[in-house]
C-alpha positions in Angstrom: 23.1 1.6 -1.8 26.0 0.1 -0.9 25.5 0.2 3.0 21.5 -1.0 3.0 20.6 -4.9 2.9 16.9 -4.7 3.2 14.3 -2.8 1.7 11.0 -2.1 2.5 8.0 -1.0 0.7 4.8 0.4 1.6 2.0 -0.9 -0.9 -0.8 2.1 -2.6 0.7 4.3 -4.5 4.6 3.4 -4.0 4.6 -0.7 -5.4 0.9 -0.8 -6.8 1.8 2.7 -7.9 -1.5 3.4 -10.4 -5.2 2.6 -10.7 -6.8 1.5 -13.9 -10.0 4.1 -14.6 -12.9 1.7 -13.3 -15.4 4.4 -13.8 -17.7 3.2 -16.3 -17.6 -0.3 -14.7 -19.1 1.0 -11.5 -21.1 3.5 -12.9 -23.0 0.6 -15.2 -23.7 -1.0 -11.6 -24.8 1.6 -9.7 -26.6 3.2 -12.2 -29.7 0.8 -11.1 -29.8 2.0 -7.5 -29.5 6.0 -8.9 -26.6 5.8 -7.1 -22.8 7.8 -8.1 -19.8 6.3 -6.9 -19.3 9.7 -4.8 -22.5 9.2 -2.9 -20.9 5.2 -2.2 -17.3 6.4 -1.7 -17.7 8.5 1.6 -19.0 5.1 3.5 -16.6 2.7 1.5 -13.7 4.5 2.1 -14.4 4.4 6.1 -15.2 0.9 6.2 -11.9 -0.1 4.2 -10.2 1.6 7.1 -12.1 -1.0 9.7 -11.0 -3.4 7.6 -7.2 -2.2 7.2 -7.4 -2.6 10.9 -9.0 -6.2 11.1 -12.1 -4.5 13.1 -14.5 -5.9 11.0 -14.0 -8.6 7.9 -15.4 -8.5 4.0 -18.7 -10.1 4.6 -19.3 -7.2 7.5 -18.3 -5.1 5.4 -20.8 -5.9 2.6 -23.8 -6.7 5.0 -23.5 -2.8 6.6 -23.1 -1.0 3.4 -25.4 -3.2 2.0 -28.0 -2.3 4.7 -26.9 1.4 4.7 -27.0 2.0 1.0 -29.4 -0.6 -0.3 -27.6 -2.0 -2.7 -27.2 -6.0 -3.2 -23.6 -7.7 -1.7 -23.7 -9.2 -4.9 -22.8 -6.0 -6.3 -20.8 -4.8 -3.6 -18.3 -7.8 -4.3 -18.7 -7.1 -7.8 -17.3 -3.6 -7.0 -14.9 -4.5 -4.7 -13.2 -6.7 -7.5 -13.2 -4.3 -9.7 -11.3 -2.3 -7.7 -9.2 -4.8 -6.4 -8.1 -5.4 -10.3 -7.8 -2.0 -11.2 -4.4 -2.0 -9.0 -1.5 -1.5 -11.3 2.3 -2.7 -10.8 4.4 -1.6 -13.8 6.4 -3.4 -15.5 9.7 -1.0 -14.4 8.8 -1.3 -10.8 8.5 -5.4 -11.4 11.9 -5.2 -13.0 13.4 -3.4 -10.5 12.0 -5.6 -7.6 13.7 -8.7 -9.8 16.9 -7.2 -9.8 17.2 -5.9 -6.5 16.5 -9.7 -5.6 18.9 -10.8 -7.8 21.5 -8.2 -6.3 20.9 -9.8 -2.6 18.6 -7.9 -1.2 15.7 -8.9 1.8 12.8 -7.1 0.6 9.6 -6.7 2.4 6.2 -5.2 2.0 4.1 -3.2 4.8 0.9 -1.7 3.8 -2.0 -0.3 5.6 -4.3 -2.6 3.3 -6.0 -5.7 4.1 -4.2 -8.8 3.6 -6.5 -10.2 0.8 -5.9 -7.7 -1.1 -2.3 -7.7 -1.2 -2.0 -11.1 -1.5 -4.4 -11.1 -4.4 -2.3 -9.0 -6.7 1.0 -10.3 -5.4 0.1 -13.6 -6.8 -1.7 -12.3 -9.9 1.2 -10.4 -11.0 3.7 -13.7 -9.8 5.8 -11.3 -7.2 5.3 -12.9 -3.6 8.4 -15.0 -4.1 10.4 -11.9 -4.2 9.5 -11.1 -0.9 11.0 -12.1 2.4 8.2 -10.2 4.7 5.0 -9.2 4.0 3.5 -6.9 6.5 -0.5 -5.8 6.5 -2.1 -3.6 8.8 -5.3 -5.9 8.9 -3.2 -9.0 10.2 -1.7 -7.1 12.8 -4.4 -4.5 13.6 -2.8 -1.6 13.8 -1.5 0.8 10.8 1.5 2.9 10.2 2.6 5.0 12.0 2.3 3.2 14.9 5.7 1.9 15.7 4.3 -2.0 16.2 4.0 -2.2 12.6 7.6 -1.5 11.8 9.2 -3.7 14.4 6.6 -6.4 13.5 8.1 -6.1 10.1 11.8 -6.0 11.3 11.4 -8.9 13.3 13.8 -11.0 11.7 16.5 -7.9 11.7 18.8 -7.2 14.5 18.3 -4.0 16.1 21.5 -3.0 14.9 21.4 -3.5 11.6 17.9 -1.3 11.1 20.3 1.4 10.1 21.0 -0.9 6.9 16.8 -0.8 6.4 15.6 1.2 3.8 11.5 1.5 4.1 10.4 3.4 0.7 6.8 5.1 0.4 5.0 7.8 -1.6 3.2 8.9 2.6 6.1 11.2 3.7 4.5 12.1 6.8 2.4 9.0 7.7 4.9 6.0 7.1 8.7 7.8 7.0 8.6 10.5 9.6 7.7 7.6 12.4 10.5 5.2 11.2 12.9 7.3 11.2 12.2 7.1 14.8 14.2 3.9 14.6 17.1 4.8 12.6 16.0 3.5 9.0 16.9 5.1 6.2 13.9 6.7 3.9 13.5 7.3 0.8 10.1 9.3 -0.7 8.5 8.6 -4.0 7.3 11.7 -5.0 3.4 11.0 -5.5 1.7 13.5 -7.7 -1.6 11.9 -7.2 -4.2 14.1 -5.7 -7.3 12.2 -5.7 -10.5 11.2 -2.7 -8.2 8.5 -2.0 -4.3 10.0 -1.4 -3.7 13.8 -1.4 -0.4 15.4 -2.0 2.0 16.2 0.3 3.9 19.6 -0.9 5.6 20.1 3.0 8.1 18.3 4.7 8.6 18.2 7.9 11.9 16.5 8.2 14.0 15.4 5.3 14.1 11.8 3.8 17.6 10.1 2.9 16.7 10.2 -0.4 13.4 11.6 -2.9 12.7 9.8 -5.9 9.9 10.0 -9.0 9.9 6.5 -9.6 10.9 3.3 -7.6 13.4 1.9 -10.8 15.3 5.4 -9.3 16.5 2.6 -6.7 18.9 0.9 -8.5 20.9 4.0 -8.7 20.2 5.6 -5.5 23.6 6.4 -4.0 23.1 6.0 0.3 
């Protein structure tokens, strides 16, 4: 990568790249209300996307679904840090964010997420001093692929050196094809996750600079 000095990475499913199975865990709570996690999941998952956008905050959060599913915020936050643990960064990916750094490069983060939670495991797993930006959709309210999220993150990079950028994701369509827009270089982690949260993508529309399997494929991507 001889010709890129900063890199970019989007946050679910590229850096935190797997999920610890929190099945049981929820199950045992909502088990009381003769509730399944599928019946919760269709409201949860539409109000973390309020809250990826910074149109409502955690307590709002808990107080609607609360109301709406009659179940206590008590164990709504108990749920929500469940999941919020059950993120996984392996230990390849950490290794291969140390050495980039250690090779010179500015490396950022932007997620559609909510900044709590990236923060949270940034510091749990001791990586935020790796990383020169950290962009989140909630902080900014708006989410990829609107273009104000990238040139929030490239703020601090002249416009003419965004051909040096290299923004890496496992959302071919949603985060790369926009970017591209602006002359950075892509490269797609090749998510086989198919899940309520992330679905495959199996068509591409336009072609990334480069496709990888895993993101320790970096260090000997040739650009």
């Amino acid at each position: 990568m001889d010709k890129i000095k900063y890199i970019f990475f989007d946050w679910g499913y590229t850096l935190a790249g797997s999920f610890k199975n929190t099945d049981s865990e929820i199950k045992e709570i909502l088990d009381k209300y003769n509730l399944s996690w599928k019946n919760v999941f269709k409201y949860w998952k539409n109000y973390q996307l309020l809250l990826s956008l910074g149109k409502i905050n955690e307590e709002q959060v808990y107080n609607d679904l609360s109301r709406l599913l009659e179940i206590s915020k008590e164990d709504l936050e108990k749920i929500d840090k469940i999941l919020l643990e059950s993120h996984i960064i392996d230990d390849d990916t950490i290794e291969t964010i140390k050495t980039l750094k250690e090779k010179g490069y500015y490396l950022g983060i932007i997620s559609n997420n909510s900044q709590n939670n990236v923060d949270y495991i940034l510091e749990r797993d001791d990586l935020a001093k790796y990383f020169d930006k950290v962009i989140v959709s909630e902080t900014i309210k708006e989410r990829k692929p609107n273009l104000k999220v990238y040139l929030t993150a490239f703020e601090d990079i002249p416009e003419e050196d965004y051909s040096k950028i290299l923004f890496v994701s496992d959302e071919f369509i949603e985060d790369l094809v926009a970017v591209k827009i602006l002359g950075v270089k892509t490269a797609w982690l090749r998510s086989k996750v198919d899940n309520e949260w992330k679905k495959e993508e199996k068509e591409i529309l336009l072609k990334p600079d480069i496709i990888i399997s895993a993101v320790k494929e970096l260090l000997d991507a040739k650009i």
